[in-house]
PDB file of N, CA, C and O in Angstrom:
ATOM      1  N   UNK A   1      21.475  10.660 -13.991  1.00  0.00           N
ATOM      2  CA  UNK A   1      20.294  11.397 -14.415  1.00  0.00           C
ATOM      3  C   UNK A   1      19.022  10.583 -14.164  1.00  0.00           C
ATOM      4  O   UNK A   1      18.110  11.006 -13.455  1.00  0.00           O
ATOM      5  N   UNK A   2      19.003   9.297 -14.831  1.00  0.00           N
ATOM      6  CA  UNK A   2      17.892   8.426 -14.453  1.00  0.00           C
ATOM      7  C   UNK A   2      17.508   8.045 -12.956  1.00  0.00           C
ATOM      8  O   UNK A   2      16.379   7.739 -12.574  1.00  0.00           O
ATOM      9  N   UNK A   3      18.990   8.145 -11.961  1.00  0.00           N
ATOM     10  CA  UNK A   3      18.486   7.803 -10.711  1.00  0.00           C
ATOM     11  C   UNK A   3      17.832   8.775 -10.207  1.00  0.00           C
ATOM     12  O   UNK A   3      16.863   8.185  -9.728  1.00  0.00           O
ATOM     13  N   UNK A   4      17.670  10.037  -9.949  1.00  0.00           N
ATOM     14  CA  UNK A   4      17.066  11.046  -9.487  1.00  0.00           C
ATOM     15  C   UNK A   4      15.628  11.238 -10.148  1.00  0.00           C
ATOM     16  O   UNK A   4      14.788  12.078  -9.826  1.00  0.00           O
ATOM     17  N   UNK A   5      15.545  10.384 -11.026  1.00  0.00           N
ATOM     18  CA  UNK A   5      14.031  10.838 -11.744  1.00  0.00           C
ATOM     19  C   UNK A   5      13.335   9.560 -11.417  1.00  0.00           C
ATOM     20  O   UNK A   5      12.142   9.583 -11.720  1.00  0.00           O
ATOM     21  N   UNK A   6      13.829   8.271 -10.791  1.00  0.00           N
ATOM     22  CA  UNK A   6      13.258   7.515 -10.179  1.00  0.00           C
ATOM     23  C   UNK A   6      13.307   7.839  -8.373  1.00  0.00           C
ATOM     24  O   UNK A   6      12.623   7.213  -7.564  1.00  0.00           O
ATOM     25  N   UNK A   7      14.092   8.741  -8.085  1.00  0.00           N
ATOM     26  CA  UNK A   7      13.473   9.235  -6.744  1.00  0.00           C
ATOM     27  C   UNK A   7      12.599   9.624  -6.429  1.00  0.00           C
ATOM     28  O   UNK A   7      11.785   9.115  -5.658  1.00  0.00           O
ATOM     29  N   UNK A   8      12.553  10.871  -7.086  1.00  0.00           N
ATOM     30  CA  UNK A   8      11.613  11.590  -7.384  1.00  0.00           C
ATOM     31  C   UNK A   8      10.107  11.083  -7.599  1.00  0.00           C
ATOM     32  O   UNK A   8       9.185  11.195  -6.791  1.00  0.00           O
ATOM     33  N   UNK A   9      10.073  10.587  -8.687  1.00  0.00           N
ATOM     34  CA  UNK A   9       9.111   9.587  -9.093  1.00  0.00           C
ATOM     35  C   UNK A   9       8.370   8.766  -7.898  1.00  0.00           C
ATOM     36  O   UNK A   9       7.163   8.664  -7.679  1.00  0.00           O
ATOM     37  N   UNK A  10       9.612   8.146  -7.108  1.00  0.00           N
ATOM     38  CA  UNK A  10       9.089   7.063  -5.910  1.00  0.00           C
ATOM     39  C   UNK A  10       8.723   7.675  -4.888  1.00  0.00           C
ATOM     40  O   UNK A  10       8.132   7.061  -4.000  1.00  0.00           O
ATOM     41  N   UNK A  11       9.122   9.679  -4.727  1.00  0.00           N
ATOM     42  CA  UNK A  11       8.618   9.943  -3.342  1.00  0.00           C
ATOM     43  C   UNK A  11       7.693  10.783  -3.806  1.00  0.00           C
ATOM     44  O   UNK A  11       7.274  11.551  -2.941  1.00  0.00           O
ATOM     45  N   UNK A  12       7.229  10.909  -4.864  1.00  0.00           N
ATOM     46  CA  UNK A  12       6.034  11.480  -5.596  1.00  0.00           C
ATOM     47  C   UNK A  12       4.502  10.397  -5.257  1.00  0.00           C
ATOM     48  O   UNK A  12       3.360  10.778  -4.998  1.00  0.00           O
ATOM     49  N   UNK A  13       5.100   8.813  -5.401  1.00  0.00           N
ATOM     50  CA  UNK A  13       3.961   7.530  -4.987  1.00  0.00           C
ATOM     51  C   UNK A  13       3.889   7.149  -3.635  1.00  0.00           C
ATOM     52  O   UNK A  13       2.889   6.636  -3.134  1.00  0.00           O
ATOM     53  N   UNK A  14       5.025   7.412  -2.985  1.00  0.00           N
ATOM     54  CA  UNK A  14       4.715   7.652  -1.730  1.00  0.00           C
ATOM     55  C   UNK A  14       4.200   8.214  -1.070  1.00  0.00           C
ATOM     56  O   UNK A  14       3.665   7.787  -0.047  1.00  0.00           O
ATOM     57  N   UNK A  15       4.212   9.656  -1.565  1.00  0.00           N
ATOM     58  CA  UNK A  15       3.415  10.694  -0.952  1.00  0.00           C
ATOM     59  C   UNK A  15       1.329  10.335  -0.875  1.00  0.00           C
ATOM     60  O   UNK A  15       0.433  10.346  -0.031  1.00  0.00           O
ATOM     61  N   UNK A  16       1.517  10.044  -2.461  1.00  0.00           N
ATOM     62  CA  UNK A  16       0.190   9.407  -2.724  1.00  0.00           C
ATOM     63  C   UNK A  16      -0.179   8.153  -2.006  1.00  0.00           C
ATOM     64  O   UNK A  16      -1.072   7.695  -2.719  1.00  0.00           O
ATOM     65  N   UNK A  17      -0.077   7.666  -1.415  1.00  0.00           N
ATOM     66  CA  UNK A  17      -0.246   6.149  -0.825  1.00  0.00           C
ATOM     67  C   UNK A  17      -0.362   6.957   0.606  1.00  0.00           C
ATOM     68  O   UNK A  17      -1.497   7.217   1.006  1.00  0.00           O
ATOM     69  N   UNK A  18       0.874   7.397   1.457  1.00  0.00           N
ATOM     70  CA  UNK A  18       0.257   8.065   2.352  1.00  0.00           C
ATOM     71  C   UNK A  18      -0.656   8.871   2.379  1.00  0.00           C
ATOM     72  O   UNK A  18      -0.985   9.052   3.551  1.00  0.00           O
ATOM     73  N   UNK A  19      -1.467   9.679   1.429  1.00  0.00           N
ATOM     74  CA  UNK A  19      -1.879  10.545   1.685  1.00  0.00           C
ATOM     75  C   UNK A  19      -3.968   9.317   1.760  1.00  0.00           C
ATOM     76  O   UNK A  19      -4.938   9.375   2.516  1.00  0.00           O
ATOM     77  N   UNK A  20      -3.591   8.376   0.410  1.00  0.00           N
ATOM     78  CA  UNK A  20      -4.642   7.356   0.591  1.00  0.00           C
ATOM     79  C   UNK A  20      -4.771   6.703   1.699  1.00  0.00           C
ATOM     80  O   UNK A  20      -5.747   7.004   2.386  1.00  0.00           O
ATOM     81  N   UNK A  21      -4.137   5.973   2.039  1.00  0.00           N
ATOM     82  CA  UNK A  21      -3.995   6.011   3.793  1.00  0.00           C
ATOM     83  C   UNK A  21      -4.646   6.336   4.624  1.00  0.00           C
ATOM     84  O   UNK A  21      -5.651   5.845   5.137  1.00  0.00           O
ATOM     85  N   UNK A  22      -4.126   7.146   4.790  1.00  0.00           N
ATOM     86  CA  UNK A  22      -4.769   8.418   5.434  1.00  0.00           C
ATOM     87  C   UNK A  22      -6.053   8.548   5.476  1.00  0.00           C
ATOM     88  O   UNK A  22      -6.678   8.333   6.515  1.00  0.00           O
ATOM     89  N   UNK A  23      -6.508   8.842   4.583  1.00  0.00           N
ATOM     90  CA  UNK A  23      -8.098   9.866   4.068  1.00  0.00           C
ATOM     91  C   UNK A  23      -8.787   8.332   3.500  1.00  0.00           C
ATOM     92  O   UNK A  23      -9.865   8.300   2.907  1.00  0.00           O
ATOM     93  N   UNK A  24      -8.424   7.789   3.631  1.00  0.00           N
ATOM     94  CA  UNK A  24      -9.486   6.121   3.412  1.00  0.00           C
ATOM     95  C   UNK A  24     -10.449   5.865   4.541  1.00  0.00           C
ATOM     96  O   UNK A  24     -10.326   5.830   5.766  1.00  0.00           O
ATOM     97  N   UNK A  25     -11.442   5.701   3.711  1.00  0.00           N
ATOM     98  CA  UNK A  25     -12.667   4.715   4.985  1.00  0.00           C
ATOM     99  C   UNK A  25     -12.432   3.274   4.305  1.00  0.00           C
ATOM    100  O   UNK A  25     -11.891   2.572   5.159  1.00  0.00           O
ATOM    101  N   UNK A  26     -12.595   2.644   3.267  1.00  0.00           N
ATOM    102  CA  UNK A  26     -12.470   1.524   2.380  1.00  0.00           C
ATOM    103  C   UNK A  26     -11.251   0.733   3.153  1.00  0.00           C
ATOM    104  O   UNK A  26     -10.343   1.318   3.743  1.00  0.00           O
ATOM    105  N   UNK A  27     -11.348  -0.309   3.080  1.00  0.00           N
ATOM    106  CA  UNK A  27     -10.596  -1.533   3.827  1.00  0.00           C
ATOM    107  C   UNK A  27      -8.927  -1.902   2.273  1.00  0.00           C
ATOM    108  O   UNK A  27      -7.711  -2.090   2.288  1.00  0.00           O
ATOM    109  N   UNK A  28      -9.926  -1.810   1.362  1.00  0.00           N
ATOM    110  CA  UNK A  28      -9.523  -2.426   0.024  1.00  0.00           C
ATOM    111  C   UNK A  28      -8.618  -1.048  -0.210  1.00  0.00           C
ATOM    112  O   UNK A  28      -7.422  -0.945   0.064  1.00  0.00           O
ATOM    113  N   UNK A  29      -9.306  -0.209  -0.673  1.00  0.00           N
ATOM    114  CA  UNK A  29      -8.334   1.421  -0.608  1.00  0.00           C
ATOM    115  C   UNK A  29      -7.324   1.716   0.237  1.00  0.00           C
ATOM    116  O   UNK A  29      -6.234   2.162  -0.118  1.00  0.00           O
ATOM    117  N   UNK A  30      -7.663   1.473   1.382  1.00  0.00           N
ATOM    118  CA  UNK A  30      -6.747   1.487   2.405  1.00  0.00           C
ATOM    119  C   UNK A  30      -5.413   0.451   2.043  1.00  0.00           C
ATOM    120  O   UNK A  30      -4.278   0.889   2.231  1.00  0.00           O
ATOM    121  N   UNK A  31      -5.589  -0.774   1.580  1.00  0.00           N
ATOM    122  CA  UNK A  31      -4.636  -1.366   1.272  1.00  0.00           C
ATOM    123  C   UNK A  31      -4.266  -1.712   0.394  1.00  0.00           C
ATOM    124  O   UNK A  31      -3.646  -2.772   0.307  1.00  0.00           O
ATOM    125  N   UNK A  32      -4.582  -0.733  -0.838  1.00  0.00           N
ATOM    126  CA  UNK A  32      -4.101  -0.562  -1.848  1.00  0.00           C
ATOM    127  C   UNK A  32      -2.712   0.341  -2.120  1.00  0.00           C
ATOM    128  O   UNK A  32      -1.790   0.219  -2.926  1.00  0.00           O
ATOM    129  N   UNK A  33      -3.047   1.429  -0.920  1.00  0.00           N
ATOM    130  CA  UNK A  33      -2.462   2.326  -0.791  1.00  0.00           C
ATOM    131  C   UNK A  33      -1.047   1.917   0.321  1.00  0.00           C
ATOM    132  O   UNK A  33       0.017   2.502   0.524  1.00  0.00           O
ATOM    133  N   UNK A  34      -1.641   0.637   0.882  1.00  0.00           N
ATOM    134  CA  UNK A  34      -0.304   0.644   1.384  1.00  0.00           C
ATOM    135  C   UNK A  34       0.735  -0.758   0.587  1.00  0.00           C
ATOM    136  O   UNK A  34       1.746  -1.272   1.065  1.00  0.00           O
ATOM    137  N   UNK A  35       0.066  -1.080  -0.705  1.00  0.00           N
ATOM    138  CA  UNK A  35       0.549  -1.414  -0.941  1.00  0.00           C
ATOM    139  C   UNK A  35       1.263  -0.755  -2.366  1.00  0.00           C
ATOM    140  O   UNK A  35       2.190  -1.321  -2.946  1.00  0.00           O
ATOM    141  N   UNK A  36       0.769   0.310  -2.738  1.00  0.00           N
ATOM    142  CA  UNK A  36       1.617   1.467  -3.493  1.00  0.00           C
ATOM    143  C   UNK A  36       2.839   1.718  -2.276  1.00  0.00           C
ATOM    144  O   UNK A  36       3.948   1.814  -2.802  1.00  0.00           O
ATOM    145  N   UNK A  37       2.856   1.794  -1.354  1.00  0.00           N
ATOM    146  CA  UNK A  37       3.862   2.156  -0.369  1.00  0.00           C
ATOM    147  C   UNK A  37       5.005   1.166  -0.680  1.00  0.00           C
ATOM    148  O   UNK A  37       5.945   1.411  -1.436  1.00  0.00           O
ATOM    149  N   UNK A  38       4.815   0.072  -0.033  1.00  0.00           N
ATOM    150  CA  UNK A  38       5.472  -1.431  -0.269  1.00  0.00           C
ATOM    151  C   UNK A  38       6.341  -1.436  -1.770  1.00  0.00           C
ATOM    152  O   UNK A  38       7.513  -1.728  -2.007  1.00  0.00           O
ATOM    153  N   UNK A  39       5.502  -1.094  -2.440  1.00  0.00           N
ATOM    154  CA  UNK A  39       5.953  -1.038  -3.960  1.00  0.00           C
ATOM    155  C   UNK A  39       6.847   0.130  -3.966  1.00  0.00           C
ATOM    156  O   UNK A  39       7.950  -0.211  -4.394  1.00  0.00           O
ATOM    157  N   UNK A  40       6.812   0.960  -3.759  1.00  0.00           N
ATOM    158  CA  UNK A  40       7.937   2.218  -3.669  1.00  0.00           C
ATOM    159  C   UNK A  40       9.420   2.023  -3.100  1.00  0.00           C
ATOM    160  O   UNK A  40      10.516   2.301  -3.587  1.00  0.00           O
ATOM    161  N   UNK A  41       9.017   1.403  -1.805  1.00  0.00           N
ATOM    162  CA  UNK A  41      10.287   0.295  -1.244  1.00  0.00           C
ATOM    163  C   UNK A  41      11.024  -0.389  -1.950  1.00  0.00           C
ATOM    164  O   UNK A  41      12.251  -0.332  -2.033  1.00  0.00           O
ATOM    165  N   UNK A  42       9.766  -1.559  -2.882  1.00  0.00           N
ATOM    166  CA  UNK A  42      10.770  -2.134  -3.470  1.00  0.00           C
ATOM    167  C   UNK A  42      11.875  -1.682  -5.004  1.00  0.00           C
ATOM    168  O   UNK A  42      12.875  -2.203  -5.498  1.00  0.00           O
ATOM    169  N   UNK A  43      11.253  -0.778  -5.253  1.00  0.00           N
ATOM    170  CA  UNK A  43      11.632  -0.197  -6.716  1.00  0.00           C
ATOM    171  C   UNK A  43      12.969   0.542  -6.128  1.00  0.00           C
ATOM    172  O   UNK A  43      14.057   0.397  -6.686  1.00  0.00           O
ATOM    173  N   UNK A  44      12.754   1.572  -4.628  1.00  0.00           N
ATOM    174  CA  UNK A  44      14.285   1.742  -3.998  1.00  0.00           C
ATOM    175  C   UNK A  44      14.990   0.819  -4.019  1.00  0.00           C
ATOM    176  O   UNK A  44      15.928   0.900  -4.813  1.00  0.00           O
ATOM    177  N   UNK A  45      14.902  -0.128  -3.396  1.00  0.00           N
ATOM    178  CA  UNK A  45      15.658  -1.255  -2.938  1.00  0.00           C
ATOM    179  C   UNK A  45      16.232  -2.074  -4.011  1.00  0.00           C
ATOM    180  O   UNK A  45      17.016  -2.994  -3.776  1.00  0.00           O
ATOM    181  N   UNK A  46      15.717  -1.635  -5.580  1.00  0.00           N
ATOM    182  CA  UNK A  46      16.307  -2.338  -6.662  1.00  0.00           C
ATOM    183  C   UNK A  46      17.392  -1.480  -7.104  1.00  0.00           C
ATOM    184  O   UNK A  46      18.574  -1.777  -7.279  1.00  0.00           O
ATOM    185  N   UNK A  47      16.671  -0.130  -7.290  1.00  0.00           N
ATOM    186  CA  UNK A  47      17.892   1.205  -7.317  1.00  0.00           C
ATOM    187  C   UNK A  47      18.855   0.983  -6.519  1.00  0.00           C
ATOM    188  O   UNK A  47      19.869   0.700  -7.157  1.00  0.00           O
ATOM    189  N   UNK A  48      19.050   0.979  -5.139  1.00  0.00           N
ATOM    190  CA  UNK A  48      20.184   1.001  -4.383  1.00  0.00           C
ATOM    191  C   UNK A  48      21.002   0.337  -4.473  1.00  0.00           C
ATOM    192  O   UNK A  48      22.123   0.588  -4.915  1.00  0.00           O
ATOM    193  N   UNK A  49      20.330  -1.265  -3.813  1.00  0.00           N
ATOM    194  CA  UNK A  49      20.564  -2.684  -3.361  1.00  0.00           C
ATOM    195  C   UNK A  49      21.074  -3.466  -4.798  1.00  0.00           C
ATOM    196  O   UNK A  49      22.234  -3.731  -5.114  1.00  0.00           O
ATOM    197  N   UNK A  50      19.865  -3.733  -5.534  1.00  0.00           N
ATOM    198  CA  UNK A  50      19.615  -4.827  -6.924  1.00  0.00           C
ATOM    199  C   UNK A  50      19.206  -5.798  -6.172  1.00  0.00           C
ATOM    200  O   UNK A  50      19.420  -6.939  -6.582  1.00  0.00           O
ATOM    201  N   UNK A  51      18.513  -5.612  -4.881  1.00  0.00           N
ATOM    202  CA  UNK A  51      17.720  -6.199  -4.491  1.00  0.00           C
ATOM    203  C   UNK A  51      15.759  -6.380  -4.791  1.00  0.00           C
ATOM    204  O   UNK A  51      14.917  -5.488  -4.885  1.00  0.00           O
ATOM    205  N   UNK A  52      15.615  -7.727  -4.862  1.00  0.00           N
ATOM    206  CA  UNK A  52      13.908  -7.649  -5.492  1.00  0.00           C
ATOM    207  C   UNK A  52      13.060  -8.724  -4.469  1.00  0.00           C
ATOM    208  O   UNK A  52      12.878  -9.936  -4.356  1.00  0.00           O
ATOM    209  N   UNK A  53      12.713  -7.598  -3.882  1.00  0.00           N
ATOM    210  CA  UNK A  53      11.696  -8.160  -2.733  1.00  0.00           C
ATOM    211  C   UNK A  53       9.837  -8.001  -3.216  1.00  0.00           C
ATOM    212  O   UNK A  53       9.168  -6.989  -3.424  1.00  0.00           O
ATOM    213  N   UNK A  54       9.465  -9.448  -3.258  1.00  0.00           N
ATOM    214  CA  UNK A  54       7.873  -9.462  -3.683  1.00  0.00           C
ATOM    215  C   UNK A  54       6.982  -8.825  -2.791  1.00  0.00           C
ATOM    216  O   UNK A  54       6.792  -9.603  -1.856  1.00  0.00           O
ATOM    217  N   UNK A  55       6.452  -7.956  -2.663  1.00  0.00           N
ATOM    218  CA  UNK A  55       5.595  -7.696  -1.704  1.00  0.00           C
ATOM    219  C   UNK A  55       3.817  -7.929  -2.454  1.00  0.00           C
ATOM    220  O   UNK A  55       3.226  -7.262  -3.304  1.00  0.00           O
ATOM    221  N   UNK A  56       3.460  -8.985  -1.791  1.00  0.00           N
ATOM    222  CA  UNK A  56       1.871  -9.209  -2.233  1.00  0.00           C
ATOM    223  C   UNK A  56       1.492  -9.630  -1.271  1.00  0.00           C
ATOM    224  O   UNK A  56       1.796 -10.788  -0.986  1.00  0.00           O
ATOM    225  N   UNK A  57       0.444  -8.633  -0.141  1.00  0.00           N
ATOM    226  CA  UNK A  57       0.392  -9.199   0.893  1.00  0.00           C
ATOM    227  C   UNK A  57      -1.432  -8.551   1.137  1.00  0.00           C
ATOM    228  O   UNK A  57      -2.184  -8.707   2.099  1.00  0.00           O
ATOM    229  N   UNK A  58      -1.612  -7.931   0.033  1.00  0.00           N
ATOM    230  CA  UNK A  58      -2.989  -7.211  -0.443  1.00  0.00           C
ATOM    231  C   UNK A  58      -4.252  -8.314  -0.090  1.00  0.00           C
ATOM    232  O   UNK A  58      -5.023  -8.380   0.867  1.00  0.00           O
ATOM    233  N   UNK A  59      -4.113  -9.041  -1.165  1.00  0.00           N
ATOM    234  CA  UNK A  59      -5.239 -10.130  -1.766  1.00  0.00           C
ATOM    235  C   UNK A  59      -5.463 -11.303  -0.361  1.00  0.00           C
ATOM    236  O   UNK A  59      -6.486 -11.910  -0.047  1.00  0.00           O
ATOM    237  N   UNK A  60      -4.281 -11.321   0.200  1.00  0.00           N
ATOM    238  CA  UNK A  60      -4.757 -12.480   1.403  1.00  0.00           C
ATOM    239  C   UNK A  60      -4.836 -11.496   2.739  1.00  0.00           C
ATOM    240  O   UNK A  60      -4.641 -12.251   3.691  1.00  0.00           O
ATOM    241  N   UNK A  61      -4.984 -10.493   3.104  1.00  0.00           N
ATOM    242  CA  UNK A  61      -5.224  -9.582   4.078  1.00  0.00           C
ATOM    243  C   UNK A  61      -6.964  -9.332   3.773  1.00  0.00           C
ATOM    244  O   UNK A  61      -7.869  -9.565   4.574  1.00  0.00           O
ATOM    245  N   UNK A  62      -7.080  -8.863   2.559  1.00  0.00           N
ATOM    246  CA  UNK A  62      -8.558  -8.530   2.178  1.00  0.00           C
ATOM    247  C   UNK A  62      -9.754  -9.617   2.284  1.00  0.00           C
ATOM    248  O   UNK A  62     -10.925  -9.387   2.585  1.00  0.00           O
ATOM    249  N   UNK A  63      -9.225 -10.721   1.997  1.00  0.00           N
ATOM    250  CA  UNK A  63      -9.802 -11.620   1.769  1.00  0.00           C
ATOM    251  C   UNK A  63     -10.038 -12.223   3.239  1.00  0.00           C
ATOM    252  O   UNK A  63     -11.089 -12.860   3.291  1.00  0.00           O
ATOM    253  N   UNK A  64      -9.254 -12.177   4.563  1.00  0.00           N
ATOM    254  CA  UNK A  64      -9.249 -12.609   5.655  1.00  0.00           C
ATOM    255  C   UNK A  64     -10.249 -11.657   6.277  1.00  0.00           C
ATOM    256  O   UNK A  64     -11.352 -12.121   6.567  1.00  0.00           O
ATOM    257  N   UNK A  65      -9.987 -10.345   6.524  1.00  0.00           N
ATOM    258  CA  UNK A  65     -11.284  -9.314   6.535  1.00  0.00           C
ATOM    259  C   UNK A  65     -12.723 -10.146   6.410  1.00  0.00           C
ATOM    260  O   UNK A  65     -13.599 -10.685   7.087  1.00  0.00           O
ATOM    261  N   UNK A  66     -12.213  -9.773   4.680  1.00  0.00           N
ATOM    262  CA  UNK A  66     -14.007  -9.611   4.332  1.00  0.00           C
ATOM    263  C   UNK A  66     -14.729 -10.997   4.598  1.00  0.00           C
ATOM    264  O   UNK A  66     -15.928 -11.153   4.368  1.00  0.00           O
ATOM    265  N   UNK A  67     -13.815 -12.098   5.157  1.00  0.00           N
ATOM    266  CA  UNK A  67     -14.648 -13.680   5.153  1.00  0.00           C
ATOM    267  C   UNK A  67     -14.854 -13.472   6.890  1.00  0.00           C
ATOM    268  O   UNK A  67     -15.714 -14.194   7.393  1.00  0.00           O
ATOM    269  N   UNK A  68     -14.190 -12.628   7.709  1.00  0.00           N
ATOM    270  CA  UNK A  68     -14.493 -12.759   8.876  1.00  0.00           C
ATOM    271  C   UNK A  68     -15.526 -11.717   9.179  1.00  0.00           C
ATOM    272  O   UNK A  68     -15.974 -11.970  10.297  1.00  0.00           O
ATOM    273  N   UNK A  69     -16.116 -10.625   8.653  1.00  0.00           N
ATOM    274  CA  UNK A  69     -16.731  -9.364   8.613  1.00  0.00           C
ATOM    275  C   UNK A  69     -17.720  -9.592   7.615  1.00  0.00           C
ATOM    276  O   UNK A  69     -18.830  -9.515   8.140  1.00  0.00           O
ATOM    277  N   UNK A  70     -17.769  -9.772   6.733  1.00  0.00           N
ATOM    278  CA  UNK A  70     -18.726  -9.753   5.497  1.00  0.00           C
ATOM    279  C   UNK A  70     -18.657  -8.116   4.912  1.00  0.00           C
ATOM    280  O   UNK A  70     -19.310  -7.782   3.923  1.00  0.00           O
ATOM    281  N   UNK A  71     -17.670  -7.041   5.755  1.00  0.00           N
ATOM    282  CA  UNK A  71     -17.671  -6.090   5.287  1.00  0.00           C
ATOM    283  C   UNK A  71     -16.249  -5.294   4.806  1.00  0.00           C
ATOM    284  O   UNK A  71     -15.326  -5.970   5.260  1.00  0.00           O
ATOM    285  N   UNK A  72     -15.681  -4.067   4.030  1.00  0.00           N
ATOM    286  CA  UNK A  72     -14.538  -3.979   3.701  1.00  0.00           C
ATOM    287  C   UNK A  72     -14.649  -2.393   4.157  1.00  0.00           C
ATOM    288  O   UNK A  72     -13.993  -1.568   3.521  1.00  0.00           O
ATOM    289  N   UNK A  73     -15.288  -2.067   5.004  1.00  0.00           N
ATOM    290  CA  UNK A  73     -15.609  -1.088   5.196  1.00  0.00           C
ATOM    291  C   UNK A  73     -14.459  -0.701   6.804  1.00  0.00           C
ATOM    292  O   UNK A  73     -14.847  -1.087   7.907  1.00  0.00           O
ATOM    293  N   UNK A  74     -13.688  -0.262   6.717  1.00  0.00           N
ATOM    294  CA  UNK A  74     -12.350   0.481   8.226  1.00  0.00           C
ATOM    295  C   UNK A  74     -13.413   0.355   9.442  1.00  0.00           C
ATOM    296  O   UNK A  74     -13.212  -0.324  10.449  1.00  0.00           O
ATOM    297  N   UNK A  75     -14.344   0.967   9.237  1.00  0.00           N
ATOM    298  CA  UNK A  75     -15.452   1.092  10.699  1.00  0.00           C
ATOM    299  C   UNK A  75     -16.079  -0.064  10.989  1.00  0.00           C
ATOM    300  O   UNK A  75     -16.286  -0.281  12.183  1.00  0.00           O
ATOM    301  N   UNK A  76     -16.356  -0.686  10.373  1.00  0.00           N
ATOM    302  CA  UNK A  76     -17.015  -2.085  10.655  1.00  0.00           C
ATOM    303  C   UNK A  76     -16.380  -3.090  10.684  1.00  0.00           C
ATOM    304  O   UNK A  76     -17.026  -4.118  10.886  1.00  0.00           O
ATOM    305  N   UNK A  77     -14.779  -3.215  10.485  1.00  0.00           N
ATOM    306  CA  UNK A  77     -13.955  -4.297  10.823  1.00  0.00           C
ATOM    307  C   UNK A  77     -13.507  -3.894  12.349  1.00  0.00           C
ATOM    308  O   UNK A  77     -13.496  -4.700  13.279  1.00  0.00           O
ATOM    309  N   UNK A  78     -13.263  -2.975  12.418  1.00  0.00           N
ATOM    310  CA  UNK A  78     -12.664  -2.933  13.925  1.00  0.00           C
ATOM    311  C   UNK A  78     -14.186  -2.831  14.855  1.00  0.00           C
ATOM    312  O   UNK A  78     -14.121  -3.526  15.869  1.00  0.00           O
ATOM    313  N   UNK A  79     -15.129  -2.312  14.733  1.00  0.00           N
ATOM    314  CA  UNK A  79     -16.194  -2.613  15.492  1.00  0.00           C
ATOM    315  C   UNK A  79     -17.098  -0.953  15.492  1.00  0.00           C
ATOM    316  O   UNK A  79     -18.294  -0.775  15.724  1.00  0.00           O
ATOM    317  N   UNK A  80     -16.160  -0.032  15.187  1.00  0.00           N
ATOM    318  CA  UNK A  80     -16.684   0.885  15.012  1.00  0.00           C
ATOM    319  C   UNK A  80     -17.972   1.845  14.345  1.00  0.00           C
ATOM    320  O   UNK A  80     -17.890   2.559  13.345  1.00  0.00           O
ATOM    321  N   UNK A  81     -19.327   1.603  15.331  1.00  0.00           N
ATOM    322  CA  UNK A  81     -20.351   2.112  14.171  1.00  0.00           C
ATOM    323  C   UNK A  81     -20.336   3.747  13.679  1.00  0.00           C
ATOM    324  O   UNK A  81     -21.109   4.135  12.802  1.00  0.00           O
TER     325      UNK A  81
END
């Protein structure tokens, strides 16, 4: 009973993360959302497996950006005005 309501649940945050993704201009949003993704993975992968994989890969991606750009903005990291 509980496993199906954590499926559910996880392809309910998935959906949301893709859909942020997606429809993001924000650098930070954008990878927030893929790291709601990441996180969905791993909460499967504990269900299935009892496997526990860290995924924190947010804070040093953002931070490499915004020190090389000065901006967190999708269009202005890749070059796009």
């Amino acid at each position: 009973m509980i496993f199906e309501h954590v499926l559910v649940l996880s392809a309910y945050l998935f959906s949301i993360g893709i859909y942020g993704l997606i429809t993001s201009k924000n650098m930070v949003r954008a990878l927030m959302c893929l790291e709601l993704m990441l996180n969905v993975v791993n909460i499967n992968l504990e269900i299935f497996f009892s496997i526990f994989v860290i995924a924190i890969i947010e804070p040093t991606i953002v931070f490499s950006i915004y020190g090389n750009k000065k901006s967190t903005c999708i269009n202005a990291s890749v070059g796009i005005s």
